[in-house]
N, C-alpha and C positions, 0 to 999 in steps of 0.2 A: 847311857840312854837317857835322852831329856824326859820330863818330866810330859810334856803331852803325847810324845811317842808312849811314853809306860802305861798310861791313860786307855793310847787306844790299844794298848797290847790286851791290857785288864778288860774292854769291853770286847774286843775280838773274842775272844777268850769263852767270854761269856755266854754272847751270841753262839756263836759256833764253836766251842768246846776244842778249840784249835789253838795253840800256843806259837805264834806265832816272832817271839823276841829273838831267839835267833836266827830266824831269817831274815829280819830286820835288819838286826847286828851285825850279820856277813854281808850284806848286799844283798841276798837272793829277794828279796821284799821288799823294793822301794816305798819308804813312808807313805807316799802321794799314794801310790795305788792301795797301799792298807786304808787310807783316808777313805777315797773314793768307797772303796767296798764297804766299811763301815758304815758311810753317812749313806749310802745306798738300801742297806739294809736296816739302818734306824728309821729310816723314812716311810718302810716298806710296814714296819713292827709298830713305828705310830699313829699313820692310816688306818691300820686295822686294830686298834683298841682304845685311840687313847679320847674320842669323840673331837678331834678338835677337826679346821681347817684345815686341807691340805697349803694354803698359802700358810698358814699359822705355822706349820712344821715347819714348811721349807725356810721361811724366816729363822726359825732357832735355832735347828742346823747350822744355816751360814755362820750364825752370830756363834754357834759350837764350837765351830770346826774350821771357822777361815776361810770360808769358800762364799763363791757368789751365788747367789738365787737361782740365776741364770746356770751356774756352773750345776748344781742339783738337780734341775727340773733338765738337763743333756745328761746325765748320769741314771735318771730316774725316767724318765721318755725315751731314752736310747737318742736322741736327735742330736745327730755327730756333721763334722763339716764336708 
């Protein structure tokens, strides 16, 4: 398992107490959607304590995690095509 998959396995983990590496490992869990539910629910946990900008988040995230601004604020709004 790479090194940013074990990253998110270790914050899933965290978050939600849910061991998520072998369903990784077999397929049952594709990365991208572990991604998504992660950067969805980091966004959600530092709205609510960490005093900053919701733009300020969603920038660090991207820069986290690989994804676009745009891609976050569709994950986090629900606004799908």
């Amino acid at each position: 398992m790479g090194e940013f998959i074990g990253q998110m396995v270790k914050e899933i983990r965290e978050i939600s107490g849910i061991d998520t590496a072998e369903a990784i490992r077999i397929g049952l869990l594709p990365p991208t959607e572990a991604r998504k539910w992660l950067v969805k629910q980091k966004y959600f946990i530092l709205a609510a304590g960490s005093g900053r900008t919701y733009t300020d988040i969603k920038y660090e995230l991207s820069e986290e995690y690989g994804m676009s601004v745009s891609s976050i604020e569709k994950l986090v709004y629900g606004r799908t095509k």
